[in-house]
VOLUM-936233 format. One record per residue (C-alpha): x, y, z. Coordinates in steps of 0.05 Angstrom, whole numbers, padded with zeros to 5 digits, always signed. Each point is the difference from the previous one (the first is absolute). Example, Ala and Ser with C-alpha at 12.3 -4.5 7.8 and 13.67 -1.06 7.14 Angstrom:
2
+00246-00090+00156+00027+00069-00013
//
This chain:
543
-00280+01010+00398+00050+00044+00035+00035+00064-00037+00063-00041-00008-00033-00049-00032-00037+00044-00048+00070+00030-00018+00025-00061-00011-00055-00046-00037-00043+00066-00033+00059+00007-00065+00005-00078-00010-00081-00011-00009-00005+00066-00043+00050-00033-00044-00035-00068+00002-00049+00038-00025+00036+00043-00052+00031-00063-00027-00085-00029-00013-00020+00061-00026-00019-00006-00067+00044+00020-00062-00043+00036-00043+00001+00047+00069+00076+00004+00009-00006+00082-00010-00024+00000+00061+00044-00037+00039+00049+00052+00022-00053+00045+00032-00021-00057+00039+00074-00007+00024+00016+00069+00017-00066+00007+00037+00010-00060+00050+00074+00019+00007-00021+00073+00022-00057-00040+00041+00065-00042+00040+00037+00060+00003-00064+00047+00033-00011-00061+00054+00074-00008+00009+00002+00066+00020-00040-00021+00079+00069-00025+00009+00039+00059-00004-00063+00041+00048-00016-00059+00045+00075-00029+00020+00015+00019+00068+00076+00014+00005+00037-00040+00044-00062-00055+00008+00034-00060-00024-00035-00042-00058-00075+00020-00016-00051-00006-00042+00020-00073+00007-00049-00059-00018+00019-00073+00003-00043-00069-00012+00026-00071+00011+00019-00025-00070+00045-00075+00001-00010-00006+00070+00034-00066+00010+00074+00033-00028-00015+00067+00040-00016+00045-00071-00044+00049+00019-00030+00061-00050+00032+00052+00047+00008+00076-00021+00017+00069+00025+00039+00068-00008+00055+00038+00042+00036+00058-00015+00047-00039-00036-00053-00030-00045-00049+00057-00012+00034+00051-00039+00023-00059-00047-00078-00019-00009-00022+00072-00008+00062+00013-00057-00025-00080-00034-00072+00035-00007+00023+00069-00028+00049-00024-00049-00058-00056-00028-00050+00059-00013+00054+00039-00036+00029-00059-00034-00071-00016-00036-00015+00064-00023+00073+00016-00027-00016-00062-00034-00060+00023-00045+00042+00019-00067+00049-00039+00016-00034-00075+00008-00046-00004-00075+00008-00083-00009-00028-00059+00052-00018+00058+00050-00042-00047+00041+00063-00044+00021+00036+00064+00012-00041+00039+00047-00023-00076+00038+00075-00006+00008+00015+00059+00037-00052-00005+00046+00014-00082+00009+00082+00033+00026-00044+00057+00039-00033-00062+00044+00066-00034-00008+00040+00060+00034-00049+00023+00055-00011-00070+00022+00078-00004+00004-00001+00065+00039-00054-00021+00048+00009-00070+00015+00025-00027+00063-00004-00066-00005+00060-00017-00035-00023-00063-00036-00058+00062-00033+00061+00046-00016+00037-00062-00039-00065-00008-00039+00000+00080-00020+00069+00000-00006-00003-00052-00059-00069+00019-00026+00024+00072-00016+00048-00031-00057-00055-00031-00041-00029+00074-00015+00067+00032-00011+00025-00056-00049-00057+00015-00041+00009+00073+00001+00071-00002-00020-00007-00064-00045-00069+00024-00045+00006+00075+00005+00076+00007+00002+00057+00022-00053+00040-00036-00042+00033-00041+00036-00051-00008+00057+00005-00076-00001+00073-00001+00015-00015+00053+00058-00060-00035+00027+00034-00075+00006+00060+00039+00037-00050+00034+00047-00040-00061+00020+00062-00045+00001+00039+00052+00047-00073+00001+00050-00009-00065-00004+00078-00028+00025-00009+00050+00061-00073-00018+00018+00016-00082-00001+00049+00012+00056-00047+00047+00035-00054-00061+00007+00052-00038+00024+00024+00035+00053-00071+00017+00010-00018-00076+00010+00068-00007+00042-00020+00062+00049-00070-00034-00001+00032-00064+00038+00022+00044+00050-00066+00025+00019-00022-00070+00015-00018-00032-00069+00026-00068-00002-00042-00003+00064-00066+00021-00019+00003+00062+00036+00033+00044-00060-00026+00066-00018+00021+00049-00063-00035+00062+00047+00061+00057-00010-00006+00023+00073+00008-00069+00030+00064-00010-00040+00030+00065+00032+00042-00033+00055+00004-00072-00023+00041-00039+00033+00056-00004-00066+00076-00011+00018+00053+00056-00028+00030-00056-00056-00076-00006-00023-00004+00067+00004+00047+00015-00058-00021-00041-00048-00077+00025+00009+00017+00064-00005+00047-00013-00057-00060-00035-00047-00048+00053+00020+00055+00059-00018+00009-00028-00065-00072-00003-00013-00004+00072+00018+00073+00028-00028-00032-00026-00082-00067+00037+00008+00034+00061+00034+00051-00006-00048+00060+00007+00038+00071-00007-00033+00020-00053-00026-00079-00031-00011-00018+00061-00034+00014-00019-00073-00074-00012-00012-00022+00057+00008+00018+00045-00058-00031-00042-00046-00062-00016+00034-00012+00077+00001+00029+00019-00071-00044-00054-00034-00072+00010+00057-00045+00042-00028+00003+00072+00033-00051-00021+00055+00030-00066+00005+00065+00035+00028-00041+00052+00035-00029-00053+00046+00069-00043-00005+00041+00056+00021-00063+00035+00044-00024-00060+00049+00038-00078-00030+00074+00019+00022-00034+00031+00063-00014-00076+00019+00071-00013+00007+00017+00053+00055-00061-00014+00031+00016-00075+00007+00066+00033+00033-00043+00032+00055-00057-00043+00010+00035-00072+00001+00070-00013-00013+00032+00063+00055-00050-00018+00061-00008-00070-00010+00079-00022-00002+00031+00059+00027+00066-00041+00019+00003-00018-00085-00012+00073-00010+00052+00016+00051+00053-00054-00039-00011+00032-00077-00002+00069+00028+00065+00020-00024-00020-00026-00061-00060+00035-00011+00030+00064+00020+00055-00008-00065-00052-00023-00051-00048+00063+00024+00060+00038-00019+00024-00031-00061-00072+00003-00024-00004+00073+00015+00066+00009-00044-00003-00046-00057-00073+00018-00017+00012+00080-00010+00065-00027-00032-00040-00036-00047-00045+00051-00020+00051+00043-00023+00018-00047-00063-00076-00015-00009-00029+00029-00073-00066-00018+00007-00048+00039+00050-00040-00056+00027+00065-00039+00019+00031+00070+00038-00047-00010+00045-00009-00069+00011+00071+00001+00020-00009+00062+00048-00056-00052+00040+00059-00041+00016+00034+00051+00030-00056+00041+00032-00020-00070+00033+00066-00013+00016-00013+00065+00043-00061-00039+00031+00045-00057+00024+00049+00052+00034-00054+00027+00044-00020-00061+00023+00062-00028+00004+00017+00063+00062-00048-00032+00042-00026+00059+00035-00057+00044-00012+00025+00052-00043+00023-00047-00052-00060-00043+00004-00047+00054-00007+00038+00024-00056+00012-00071-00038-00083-00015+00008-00010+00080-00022+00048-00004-00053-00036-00069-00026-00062+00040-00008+00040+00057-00036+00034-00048-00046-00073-00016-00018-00030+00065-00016+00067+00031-00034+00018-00060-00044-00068-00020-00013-00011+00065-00026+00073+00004-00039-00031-00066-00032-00072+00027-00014+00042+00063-00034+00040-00050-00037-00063-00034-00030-00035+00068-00019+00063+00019-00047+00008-00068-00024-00071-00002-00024+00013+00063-00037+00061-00015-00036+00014-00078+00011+00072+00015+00020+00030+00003+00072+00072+00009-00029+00024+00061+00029+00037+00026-00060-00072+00002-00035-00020+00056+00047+00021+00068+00011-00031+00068+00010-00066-00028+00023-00009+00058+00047-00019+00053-00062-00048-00054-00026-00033-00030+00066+00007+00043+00057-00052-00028+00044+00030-00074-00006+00068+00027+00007-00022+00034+00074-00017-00057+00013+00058-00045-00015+00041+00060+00032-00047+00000+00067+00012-00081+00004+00069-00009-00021+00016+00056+00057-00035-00039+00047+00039-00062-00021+00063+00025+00017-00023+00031+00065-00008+00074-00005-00018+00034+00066-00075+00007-00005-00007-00062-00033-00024-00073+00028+00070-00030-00013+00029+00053+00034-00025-00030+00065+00014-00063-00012+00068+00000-00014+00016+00057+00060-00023-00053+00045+00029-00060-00025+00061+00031-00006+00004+00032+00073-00016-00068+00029+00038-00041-00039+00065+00058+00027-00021-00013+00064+00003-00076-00010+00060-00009-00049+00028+00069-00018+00043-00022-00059-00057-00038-00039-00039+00067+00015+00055+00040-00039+00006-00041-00058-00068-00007-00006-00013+00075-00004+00055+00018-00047-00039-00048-00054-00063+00055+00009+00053+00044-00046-00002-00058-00051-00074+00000+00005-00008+00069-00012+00049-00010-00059-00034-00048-00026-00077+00034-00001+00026+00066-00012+00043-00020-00068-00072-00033-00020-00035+00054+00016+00049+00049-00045+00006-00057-00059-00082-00005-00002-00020+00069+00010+00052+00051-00011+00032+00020-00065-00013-00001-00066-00052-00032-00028+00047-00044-00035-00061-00057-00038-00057+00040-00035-00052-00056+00015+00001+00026+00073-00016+00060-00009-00074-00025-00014-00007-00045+00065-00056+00024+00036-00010+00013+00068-00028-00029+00060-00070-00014+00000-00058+00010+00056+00003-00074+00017+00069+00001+00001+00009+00051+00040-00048-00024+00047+00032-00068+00014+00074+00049+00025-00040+00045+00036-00009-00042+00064+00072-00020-00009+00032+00068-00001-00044+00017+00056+00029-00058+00043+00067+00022-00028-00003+00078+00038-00051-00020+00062+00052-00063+00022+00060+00059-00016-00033+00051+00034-00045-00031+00060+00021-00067+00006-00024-00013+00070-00072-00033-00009+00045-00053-00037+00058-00008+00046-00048-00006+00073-00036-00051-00033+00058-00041-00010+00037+00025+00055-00027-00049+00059-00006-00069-00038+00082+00012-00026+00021+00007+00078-00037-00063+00010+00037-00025-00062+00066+00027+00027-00009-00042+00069-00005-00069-00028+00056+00017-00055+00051+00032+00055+00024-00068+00020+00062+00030+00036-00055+00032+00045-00041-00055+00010+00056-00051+00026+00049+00003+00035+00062-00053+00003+00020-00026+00073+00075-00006+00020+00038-00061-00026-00002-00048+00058-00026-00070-00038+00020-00025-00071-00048+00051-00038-00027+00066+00020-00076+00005+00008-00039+00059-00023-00048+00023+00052-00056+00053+00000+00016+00067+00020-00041+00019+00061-00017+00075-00027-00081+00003+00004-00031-00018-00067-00036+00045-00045-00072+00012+00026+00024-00037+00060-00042-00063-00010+00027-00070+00016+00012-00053-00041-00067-00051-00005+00007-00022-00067+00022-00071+00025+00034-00012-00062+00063-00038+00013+00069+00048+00006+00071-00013-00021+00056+00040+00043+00020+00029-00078-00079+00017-00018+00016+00080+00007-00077+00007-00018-00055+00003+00041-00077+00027+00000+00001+00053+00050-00054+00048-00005-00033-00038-00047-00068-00008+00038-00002+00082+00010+00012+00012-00077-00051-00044-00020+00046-00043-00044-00017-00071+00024-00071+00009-00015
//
């Protein structure tokens, strides 16, 4: 078995075998939990020390699995994908342990369902075979509609049905343009093939095109959420449990600008290139409605469900510039979102279990009582609205100056809502913190404990060595985004010759292709198929 599929299959057998384990020995369940989700994380960790910048897909493995419809058991990481995998890993240790007072009934169906979405998510992060990533995709929903359903609030039931119902629409068209893309590669004649890298330059006219790029988009626009798909969202996280959202908000919406990068921009660049403007006004809108809506919010956990919308709308922008600054920002900024508003929710939890209340007007003065947990909150709501020093800091700096480069006015807007998002935070942060203590019960909430302040410590760690050194992060991601960048670019890939017959024709430019290598695929081309697999063989992604 290779480390990729430890990561992936290691967290679904321990919770096979959490879910056996007998009940008069349920005590000991969580232990068992937090000690193979430390295990994934330690092994994950060859990832980070053994990725070679710049050297395509590695650690890949790949078997023949339904041979006769070209499905294959095909896996690997980039710089796009590793980070993601490393933050899925991280978050899963810290979600179990914050767990542990939280989770007292049915704990073995708890703890087997977060590692059942911790399979569900790296598999989705690794796969390259895109018949495997559908099945990860749609596996990841079982876990999460327990979590929400079983160990949610009140009105967990309405929240969960909304959340499936909202996945499911956008994943039934995803199959179906999957199947429909499929036919391209050859599958009503036998020859078909779901391999990702064999789809990149498929022969798939411009009117195609559109509407694959358009069922794939949607797909990805609900998990994101973008605006107007977002409504889900604040009531899957104000009903999860607090390391339901942490995971939800940590690595789940991650999925949906991933599926951005990974299929829908390079494999139907010409769609991408039709619903650009679009995009470009929903990123915005998104940024502006969802520190908009926090502003009215009264109830903590709901603040900053809202502010994911809009940080994530943030995401979208960057990619959305098409260059390297703003890519490397948007993929950065996904892993900020992660750590910051992971941790916002993991804060959330620790002061709900306290006082059962996350109305804000139950709160105030907290700072005199619980110092420690109010650093804290200070240290991540700081790096939420991108302080200098900070992870989001970095993020949003780079997304912003390529977005400007790309689209200046978009760029503008977009950073005037940072004021509303620093409204927004700081106002909590007074309301909670400062002031008079104005309900006596608060003034005996205790403060944070060992374990708890364990399970922030890597976070706010991440939080000042992204702010402060973020290179390690950004060369790592650097090389596989300008690879990105040259199958999205489709104004640089074709080029369209003078109008001399009834229709133009779009023709390859004849600049040198990246890594120089020729075209031997011998998949079949379309003059509007802007993608192509050049350099493929030297990066190792083919194999």
């Amino acid at each position: 078995m290779g480390l990729l599929s430890f990561l992936i299959f290691f967290p679904a057998l321990v919770g096979v075998a959490i879910l056996i384990w007998p009940a008069e020995r349920q005590g000991q369940v969580r232990t068992i939990t937090a000690a193979a989700s430390a295990i994934e994380f330690v092994v994950s960790l060859w990832l980070w020390f053994g990725f070679v910048p710049g050297g395509g897909f590695q650690f890949t493995e790949s078997a023949d699995w339904i041979v006769n419809y070209g499905i294959g058991y095909r896996v690997g990481v980039d710089g796009i994908s590793l980070l993601l995998v490393l933050l899925t890993t991280l978050l899963t240790v810290i979600a179990v342990v914050s767990s542990f007072s939280a989770i007292q009934t049915s704990r073995k169906g708890y703890y087997a369902s977060l590692l059942f979405l911790e399979t569900g998510v790296i598999g989705a992060f690794v796969a390259t075979d895109v018949f495997l990533f559908y099945i990860f995709w749609e596996a990841m929903l079982i876990p999460m509609y327990f979590l929400i359903g079983i160990w949610g609030g009140d009105r967990r039931i309405y929240a969960t049905v909304k959340f499936v119902l909202y996945t499911m629409a956008g994943s039934l068209l995803m199959l179906v343009a999957i199947l429909w893309t499929y036919q391209y590669s050859g599958g009503t004649s036998g020859g078909g093939t779901f391999n990702l890298f064999d789809w990149y330059g498929l022969a798939i006219p411009a009117s195609a095109q559109i509407w694959l790029f358009a069922a794939f988009a949607l797909a990805f626009a609900i998990k994101v959420p973008m605006f107007p798909f977002h409504t889900w969202l604040p009531d899957a996280h104000v009903e999860a449990p607090a390391a339901g959202s942490v995971m939800l908000a940590g690595v789940l919406l991650k999925l949906g600008t991933y599926g951005f990068l990974r299929f829908a921009v390079p494999l139907f660049p010409l769609g991408f290139e039709y619903f650009a403007d679009t995009l470009w006004v929903l990123a915005v809108i998104g940024i502006v409605y969802g520190a908009v809506m926090t502003l009215i919010q009264d109830d903590i956990k709901s603040l900053v469900a809202y502010s994911s919308v809009s940080h994530l709308g943030f995401v979208i922008l960057g990619m959305m510039a098409l260059n390297l600054v703003g890519a490397s920002g948007s993929l950065l900024q996904q892993i900020n979102h992660g750590i910051s508003t992971g941790a916002l929710f993991l804060l959330v939890g620790m002061i709900y279990e306290r006082r059962h209340t996350r109305k804000i007007a139950d709160y105030g003065g907290l700072f005199a009582v619980v110092p420690v947990f109010s650093i804290a909150f200070l240290i991540v709501a700081l790096s939420s609205i991108g302080l200098p020093g900070t992870n989001g800091f970095v993020g949003e700096f780079l997304i912003l100056l390529g977005a400007f480069h790309a689209r200046p006015i978009p760029a503008i807007i977009s950073a005037l809502a940072i004021i509303l998002a620093a409204g927004y935070m700081l106002w909590l942060v007074r309301r909670v913190f400062f002031g008079p203590i104005v309900h006596a019960v608060n003034e005996t909430i205790r403060d944070l404990s060992r374990r708890e302040l364990a399970t922030l410590l890597p976070l706010v760690i991440l939080i000042f060595w992204i702010g402060i050194y973020p290179k390690p992060f950004l060369d790592r991601i650097g090389p596989d985004l300008q690879l990105w960048l040259s199958r999205a670019h489709a104004e640089e890939m074709i080029e369209v010759a003078p109008k001399k017959g009834p229709a133009p024709a779009a023709v390859r430019k004849s600049a040198p292709r990246p890594g120089g290598l020729p075209d031997t695929t011998g998949a079949p081309r379309h003059p509007d198929s802007l993608l192509y697999r050049d350099g493929l063989a030297s990066t190792g992604e083919g194999q």
